[in-house]
py3Dmol code that shows the C-alpha trace and the ligand (Angstrom):
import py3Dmol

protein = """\
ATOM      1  CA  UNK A   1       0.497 -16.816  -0.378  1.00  0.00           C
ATOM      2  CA  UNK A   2      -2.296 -15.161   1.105  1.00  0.00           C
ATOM      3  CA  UNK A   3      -2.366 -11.288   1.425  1.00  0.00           C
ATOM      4  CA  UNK A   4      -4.414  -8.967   3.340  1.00  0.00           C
ATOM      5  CA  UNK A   5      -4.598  -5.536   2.442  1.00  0.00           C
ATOM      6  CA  UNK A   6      -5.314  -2.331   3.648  1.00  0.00           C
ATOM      7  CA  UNK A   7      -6.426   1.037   2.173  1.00  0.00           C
ATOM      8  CA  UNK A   8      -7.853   4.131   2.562  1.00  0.00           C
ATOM      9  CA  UNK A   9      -9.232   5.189  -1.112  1.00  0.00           C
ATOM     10  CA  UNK A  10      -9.909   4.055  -4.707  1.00  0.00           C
ATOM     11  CA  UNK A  11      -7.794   0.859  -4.259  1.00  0.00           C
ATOM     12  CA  UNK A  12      -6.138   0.940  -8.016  1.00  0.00           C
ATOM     13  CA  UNK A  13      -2.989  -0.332  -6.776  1.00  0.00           C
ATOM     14  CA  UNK A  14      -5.401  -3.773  -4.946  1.00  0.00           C
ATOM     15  CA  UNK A  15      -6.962  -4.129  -8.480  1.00  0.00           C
ATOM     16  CA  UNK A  16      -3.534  -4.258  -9.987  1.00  0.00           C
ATOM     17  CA  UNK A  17      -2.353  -6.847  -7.669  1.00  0.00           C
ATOM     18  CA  UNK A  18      -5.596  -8.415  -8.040  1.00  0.00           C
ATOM     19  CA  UNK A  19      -5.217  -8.237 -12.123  1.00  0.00           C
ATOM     20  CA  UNK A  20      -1.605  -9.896 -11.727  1.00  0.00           C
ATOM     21  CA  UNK A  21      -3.195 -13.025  -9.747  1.00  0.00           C
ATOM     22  CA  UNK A  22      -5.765 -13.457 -12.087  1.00  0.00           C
ATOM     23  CA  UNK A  23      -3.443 -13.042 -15.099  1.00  0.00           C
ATOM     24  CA  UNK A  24      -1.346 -15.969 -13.231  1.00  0.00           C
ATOM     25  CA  UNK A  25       1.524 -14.201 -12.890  1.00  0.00           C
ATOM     26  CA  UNK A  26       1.502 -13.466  -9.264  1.00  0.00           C
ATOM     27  CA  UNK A  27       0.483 -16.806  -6.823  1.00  0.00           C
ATOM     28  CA  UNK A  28      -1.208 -15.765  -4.181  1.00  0.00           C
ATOM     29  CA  UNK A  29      -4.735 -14.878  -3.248  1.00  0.00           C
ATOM     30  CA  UNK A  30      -6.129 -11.849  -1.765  1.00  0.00           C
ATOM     31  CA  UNK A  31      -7.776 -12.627   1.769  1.00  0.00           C
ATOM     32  CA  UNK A  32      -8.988  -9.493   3.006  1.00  0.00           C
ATOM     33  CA  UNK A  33      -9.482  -5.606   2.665  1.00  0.00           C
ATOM     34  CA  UNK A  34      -9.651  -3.697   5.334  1.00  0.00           C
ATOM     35  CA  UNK A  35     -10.404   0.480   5.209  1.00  0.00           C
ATOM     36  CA  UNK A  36     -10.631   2.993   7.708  1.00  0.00           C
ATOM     37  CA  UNK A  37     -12.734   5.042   5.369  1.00  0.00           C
ATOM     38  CA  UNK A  38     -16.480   3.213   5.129  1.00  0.00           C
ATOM     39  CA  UNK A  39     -16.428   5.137   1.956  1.00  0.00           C
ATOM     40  CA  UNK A  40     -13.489   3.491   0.116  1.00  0.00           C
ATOM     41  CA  UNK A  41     -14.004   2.911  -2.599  1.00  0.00           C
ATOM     42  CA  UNK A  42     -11.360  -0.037  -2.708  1.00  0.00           C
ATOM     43  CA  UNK A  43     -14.013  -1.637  -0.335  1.00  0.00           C
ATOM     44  CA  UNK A  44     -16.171  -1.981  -3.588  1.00  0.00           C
ATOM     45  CA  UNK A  45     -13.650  -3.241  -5.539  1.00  0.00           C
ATOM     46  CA  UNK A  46     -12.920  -5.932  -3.547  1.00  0.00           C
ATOM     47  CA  UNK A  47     -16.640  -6.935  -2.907  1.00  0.00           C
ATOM     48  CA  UNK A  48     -16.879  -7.235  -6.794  1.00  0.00           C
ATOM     49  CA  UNK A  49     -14.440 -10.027  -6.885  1.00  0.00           C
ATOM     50  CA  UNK A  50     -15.892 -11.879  -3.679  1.00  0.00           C
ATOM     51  CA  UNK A  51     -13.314 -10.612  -1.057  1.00  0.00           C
ATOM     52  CA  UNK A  52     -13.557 -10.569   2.094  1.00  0.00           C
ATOM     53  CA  UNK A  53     -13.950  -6.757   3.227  1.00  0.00           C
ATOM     54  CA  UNK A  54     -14.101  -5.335   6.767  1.00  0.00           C
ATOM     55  CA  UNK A  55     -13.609  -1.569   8.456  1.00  0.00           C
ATOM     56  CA  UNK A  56     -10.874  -0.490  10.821  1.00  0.00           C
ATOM     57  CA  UNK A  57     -12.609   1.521  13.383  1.00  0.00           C
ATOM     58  CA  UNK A  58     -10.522   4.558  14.500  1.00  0.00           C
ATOM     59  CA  UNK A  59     -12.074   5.654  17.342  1.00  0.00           C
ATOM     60  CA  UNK A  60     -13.010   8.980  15.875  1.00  0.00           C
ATOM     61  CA  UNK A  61      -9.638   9.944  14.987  1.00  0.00           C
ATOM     62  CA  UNK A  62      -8.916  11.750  12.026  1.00  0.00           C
ATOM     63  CA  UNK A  63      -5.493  10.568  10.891  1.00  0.00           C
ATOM     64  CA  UNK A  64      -3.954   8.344  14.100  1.00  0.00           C
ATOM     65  CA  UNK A  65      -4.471   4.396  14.171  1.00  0.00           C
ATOM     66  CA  UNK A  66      -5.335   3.829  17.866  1.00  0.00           C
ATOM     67  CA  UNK A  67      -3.576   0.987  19.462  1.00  0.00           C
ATOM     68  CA  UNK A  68      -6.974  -0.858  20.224  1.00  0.00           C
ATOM     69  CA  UNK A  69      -7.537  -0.231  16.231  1.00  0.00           C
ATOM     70  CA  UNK A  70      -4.087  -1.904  15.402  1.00  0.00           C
ATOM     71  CA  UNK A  71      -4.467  -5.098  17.980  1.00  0.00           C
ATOM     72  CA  UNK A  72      -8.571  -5.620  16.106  1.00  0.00           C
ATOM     73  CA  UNK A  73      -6.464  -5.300  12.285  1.00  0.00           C
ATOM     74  CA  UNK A  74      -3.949  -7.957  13.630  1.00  0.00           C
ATOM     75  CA  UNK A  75      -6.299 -10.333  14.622  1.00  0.00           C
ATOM     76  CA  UNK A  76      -8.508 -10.258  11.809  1.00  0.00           C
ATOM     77  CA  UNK A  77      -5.763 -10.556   9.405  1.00  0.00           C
ATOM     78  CA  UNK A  78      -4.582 -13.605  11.299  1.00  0.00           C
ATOM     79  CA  UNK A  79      -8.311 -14.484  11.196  1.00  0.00           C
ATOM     80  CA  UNK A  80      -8.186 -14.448   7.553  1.00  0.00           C
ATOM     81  CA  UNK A  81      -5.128 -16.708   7.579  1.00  0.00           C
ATOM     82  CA  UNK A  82      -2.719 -13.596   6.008  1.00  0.00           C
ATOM     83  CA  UNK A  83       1.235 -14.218   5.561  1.00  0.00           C
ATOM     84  CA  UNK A  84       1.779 -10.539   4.376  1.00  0.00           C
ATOM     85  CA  UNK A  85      -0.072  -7.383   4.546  1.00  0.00           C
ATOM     86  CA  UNK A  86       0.349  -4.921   1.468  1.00  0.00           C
ATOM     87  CA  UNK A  87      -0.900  -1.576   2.593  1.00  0.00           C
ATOM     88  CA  UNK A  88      -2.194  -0.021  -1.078  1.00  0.00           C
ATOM     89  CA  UNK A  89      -2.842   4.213  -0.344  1.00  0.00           C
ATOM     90  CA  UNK A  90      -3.206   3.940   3.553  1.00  0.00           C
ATOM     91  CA  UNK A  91      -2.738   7.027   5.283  1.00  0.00           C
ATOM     92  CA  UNK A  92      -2.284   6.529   8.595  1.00  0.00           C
ATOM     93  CA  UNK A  93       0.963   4.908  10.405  1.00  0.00           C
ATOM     94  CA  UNK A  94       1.272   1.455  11.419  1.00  0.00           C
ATOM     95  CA  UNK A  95       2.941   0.885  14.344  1.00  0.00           C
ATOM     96  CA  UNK A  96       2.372  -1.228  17.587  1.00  0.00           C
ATOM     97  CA  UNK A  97       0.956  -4.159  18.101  1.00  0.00           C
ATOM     98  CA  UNK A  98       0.423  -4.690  14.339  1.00  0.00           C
ATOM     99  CA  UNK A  99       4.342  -4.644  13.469  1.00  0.00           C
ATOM    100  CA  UNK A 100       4.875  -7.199  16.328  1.00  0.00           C
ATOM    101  CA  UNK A 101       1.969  -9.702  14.844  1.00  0.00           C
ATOM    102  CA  UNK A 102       3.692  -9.060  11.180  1.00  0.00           C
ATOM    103  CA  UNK A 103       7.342  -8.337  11.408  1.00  0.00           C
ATOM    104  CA  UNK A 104       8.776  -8.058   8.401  1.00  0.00           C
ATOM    105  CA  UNK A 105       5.328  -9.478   6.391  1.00  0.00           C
ATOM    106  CA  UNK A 106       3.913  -5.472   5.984  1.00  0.00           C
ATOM    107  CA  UNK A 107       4.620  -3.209   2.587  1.00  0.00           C
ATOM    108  CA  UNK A 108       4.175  -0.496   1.600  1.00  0.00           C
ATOM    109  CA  UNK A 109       3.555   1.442  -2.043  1.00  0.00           C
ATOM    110  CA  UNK A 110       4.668   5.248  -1.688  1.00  0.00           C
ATOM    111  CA  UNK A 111       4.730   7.567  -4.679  1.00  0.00           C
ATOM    112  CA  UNK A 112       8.135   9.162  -4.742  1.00  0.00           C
ATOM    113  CA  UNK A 113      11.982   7.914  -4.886  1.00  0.00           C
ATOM    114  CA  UNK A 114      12.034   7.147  -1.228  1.00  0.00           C
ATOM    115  CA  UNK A 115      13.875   8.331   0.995  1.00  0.00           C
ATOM    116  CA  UNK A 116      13.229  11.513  -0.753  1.00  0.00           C
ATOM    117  CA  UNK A 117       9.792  13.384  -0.290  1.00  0.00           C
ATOM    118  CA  UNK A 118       8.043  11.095   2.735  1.00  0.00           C
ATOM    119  CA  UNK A 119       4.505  11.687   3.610  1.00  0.00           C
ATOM    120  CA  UNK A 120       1.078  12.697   1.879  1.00  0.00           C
ATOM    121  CA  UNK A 121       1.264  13.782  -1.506  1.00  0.00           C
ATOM    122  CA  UNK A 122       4.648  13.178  -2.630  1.00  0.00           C
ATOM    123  CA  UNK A 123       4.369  14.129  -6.254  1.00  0.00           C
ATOM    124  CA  UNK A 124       3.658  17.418  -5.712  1.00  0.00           C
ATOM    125  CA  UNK A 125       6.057  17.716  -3.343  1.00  0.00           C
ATOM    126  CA  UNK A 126       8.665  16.453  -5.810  1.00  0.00           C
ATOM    127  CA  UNK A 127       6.666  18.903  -8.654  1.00  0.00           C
ATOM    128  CA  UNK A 128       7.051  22.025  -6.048  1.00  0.00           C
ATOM    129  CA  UNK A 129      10.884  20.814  -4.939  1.00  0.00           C
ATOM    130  CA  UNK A 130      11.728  21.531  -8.579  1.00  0.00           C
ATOM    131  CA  UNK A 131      12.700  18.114  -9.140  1.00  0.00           C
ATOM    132  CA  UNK A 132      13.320  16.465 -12.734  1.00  0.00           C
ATOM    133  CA  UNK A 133      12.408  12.922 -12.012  1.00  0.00           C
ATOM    134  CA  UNK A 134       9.498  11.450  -9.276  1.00  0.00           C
ATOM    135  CA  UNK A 135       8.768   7.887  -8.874  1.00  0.00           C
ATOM    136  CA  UNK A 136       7.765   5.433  -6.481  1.00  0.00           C
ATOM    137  CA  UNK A 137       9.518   3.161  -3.971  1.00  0.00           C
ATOM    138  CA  UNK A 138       7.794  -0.663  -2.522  1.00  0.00           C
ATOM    139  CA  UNK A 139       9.567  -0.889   0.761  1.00  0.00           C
ATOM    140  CA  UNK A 140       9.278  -2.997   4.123  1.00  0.00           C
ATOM    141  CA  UNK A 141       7.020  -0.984   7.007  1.00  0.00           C
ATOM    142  CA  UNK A 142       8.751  -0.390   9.855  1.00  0.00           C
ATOM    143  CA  UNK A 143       8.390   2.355  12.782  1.00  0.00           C
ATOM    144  CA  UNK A 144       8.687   5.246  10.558  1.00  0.00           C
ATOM    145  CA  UNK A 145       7.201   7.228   8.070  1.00  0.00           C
ATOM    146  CA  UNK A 146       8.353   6.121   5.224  1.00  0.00           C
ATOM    147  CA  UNK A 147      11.367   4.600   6.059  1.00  0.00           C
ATOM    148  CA  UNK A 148      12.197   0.753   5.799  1.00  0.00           C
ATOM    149  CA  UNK A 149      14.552  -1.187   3.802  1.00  0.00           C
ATOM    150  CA  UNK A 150      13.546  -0.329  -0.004  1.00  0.00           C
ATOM    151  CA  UNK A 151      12.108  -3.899  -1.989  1.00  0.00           C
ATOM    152  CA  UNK A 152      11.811  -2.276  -5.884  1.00  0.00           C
ATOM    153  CA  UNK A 153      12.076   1.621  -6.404  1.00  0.00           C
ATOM    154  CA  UNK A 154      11.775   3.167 -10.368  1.00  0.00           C
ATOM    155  CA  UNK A 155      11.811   6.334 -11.433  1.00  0.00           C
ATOM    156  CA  UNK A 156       9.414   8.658 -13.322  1.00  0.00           C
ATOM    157  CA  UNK A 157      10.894  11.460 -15.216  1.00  0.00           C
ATOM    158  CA  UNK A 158       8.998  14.783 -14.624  1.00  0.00           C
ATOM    159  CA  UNK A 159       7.795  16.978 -17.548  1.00  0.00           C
ATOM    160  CA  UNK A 160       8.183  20.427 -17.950  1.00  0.00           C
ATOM    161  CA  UNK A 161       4.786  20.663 -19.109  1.00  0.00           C
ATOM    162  CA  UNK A 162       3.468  18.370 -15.544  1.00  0.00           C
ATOM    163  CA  UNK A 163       0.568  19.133 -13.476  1.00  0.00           C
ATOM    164  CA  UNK A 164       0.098  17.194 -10.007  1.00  0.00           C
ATOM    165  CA  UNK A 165      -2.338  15.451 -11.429  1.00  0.00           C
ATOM    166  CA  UNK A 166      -0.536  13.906 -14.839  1.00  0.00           C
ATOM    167  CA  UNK A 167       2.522  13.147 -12.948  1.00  0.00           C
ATOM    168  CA  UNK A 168       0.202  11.122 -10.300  1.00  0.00           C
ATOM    169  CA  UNK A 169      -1.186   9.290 -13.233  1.00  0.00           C
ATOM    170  CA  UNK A 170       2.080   8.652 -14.820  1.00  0.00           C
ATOM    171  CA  UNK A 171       3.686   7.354 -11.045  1.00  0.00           C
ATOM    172  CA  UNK A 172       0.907   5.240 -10.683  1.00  0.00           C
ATOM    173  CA  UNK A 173       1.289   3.265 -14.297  1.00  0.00           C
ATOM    174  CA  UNK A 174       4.313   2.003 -12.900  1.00  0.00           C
ATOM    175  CA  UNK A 175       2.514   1.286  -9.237  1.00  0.00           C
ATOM    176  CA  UNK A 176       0.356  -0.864 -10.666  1.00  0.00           C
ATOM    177  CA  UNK A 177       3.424  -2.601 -12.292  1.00  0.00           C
ATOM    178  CA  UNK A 178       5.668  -2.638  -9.170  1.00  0.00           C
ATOM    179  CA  UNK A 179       3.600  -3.524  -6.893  1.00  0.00           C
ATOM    180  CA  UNK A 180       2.998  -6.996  -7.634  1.00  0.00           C
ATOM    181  CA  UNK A 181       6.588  -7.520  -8.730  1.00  0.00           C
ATOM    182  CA  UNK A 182       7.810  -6.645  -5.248  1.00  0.00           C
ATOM    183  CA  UNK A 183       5.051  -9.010  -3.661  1.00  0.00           C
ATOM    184  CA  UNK A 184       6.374 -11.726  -5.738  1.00  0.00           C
ATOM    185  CA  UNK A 185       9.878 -10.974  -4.855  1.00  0.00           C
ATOM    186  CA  UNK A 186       9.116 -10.740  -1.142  1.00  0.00           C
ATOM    187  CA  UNK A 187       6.803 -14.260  -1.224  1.00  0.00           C
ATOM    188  CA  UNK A 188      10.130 -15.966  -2.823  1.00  0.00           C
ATOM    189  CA  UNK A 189      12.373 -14.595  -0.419  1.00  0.00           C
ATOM    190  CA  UNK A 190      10.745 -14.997   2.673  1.00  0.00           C
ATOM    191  CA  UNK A 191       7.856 -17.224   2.974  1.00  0.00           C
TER     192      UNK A 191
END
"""
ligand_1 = """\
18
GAR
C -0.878 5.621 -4.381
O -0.313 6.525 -5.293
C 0.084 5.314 -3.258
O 1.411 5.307 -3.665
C -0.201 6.450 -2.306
O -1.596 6.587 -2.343
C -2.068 6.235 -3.645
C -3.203 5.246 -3.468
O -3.816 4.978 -4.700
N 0.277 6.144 -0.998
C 0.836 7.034 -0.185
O 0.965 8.213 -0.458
C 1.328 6.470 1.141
N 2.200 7.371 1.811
P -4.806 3.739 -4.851
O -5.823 3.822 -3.704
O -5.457 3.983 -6.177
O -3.993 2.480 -4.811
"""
view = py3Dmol.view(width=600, height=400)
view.addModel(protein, "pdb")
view.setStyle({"model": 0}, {"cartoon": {"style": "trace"}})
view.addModel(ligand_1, "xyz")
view.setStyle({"model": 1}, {"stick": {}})
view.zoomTo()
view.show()
């Protein structure tokens, strides 16, 4: 299975997936990063281990993912030969043409109990909602924000002693765990 994956910042979540294929218990080789931000540093990781790393030009745009952007992304992931695109701390929304190239074939990682708490910074949202458990949710991409039919989901219980920052750290322990369970699940299912 080859996957193509696209972030936006330090890329832990890639290095975990890239961790469970070298540990043999995920098949299925990583094909391509792609980042919108020059300065990711998941770009590096992925240039350590040989992969094949490229940048999503935005057309100046802060936080949108021009159409022109999304039609270049599809073709180089076909390019690259990629059956499923895991999108590992991306922050803008994929839409148009890229869901057309990919239906069904794009994740997501988000860091809360989806559909609760969508968007950027979810733990703090759950911290500042008063919540007593957080998590994080792998779940198909579709128009939305957030939305799409839920693969894995665990939860996190939240401390009373929690900063945003140690709850982060504690949702993304299991990330790094779900993650590549919910690609292998996915690869079984459907390609
Ligand atoms: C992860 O916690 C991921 O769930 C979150 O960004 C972080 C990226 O970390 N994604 C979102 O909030 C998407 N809405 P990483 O770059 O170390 O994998």
């Amino acid at each position: 299975m080859v996957l193509g994956v696209l972030g936006s910042g330090s890329g832990s979540n890639m290095q975990a997936i890239l961790d469970a294929i070298e540990e043999g218990t995920l098949d299925a080789r990583i094909g391509l990063v792609l980042s919108d931000n020059p300065d990711a540093f998941i770009l590096k990781r992925a240039e350590k281990h040989g992969i094949e790393t490229g940048i999503i030009d935005c057309r100046g745009f802060k936080t949108k993912f021009p159409e022109e952007a999304q039609a270049e992304t599809a073709l180089r992931l076909q390019e690259a030969g990629v059956e499923l695109v895991c999108l590992a701390g991306f922050l803008r929304l994929v839409k148009w043409p890229l869901l057309d190239v990919f239906p069904q074939r794009i994740l997501n990682i988000h860091p809360s109990l989806l559909p609760a708490f969508p968007g950027l910074e979810s733990w703090k949202q759950a911290l500042d909602a008063g919540e007593r458990e957080a998590g994080c949710t792998v779940h198909f991409v579709d128009e939305g924000m957030d939305t799409g039919p839920i693969i894995l989901q665990e939860s996190v219980p939240i401390l009373s002693d929690d900063t945003a920052e140690t709850l982060h750290a504690r949702i993304q322990v299991i990330e790094h765990r779900l993650y590549p369970a919910a690609i292998r699940k996915v690869g079984r299912a459907v390609l």
